[in-house]
N, C-alpha and C positions, 0 to 999 in steps of 0.2 A: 835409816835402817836400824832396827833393834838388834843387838847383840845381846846374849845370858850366858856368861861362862861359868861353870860349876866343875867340880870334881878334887877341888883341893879338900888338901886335911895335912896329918901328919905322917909321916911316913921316917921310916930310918933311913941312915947313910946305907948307901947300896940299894935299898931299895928302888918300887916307882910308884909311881899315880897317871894316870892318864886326865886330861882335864878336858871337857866340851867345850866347845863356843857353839851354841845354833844361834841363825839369823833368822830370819822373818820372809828368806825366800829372793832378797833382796840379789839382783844379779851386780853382784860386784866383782871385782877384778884382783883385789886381791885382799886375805884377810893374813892380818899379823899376830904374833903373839909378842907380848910385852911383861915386864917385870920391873917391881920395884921393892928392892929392901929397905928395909930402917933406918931413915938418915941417908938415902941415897936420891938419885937422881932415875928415874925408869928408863931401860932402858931394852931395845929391842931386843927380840932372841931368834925369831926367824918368822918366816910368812910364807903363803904357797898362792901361789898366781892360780886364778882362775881360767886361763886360757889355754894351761898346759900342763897344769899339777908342777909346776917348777918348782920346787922349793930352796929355800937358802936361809940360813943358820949364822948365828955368831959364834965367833971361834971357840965360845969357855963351852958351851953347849953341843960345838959338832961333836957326832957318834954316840952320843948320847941318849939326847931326846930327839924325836922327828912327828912331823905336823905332817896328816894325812885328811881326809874329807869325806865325806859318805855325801854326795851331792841329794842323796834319795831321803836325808835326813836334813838337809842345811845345816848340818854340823861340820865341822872345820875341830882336830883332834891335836894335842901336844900330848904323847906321849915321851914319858921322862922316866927316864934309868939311870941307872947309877946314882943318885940322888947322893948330893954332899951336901954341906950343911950351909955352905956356901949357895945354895940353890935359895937355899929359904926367902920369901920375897910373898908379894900380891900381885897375881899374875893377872894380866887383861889382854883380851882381845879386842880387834881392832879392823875397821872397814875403811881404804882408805878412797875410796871415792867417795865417799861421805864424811871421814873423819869421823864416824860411829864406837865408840867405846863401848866394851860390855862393863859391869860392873865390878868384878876383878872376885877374884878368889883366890884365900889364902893357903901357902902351901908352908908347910912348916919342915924340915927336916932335923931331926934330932932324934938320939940315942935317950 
């Protein structure tokens, strides 16, 4: 399956960005969103099940940001609020019956 996630840039604290993942149509079960900062380890941030829209978050992120899907588009959405600076990272999405990566896009938050 092909992933292309886009929508990062800069944004301030408080702010948001919403970022895409579309697929290639591929029926998958469930697509993730992941993050990695500078000199860190990636790490998950939540994913929504294909069979139910279920979704589930990691704790620094709930209330925050929330991952939604427009099936009519194969896009799979991380919309993010509150943006701290702590958010700043290269974000990817993720297929995991395939183990499919998108190519990641940068999200910067800073004043």
């Amino acid at each position: 399956v092909q992933l292309q996630a886009s929508g990062g840039g800069l944004a301030q604290p408080g702010g948001s960005l919403r970022l895409s993942c579309v697929s290639d149509g591929f029926n998958y079960q469930a697509i993730g969103w992941f993050r990695q900062a500078p000199g860190k380890d990636r790490e998950v941030i939540g994913c929504i099940r294909d069979s139910d829209d279920a979704t589930h978050y990691t704790d620094s992120v709930k209330g925050r940001f929330a991952i939604s899907r427009d099936t009519a588009k194969n896009t799979v959405y991380l919309q993010m609020n509150s943006l701290r600076p702590e958010d700043t990272a290269v974000y990817y999405c993720h297929e995991s019956t395939t183990n499919s990566w998108g190519q990641g896009t940068l999200v910067t938050v800073s004043s």
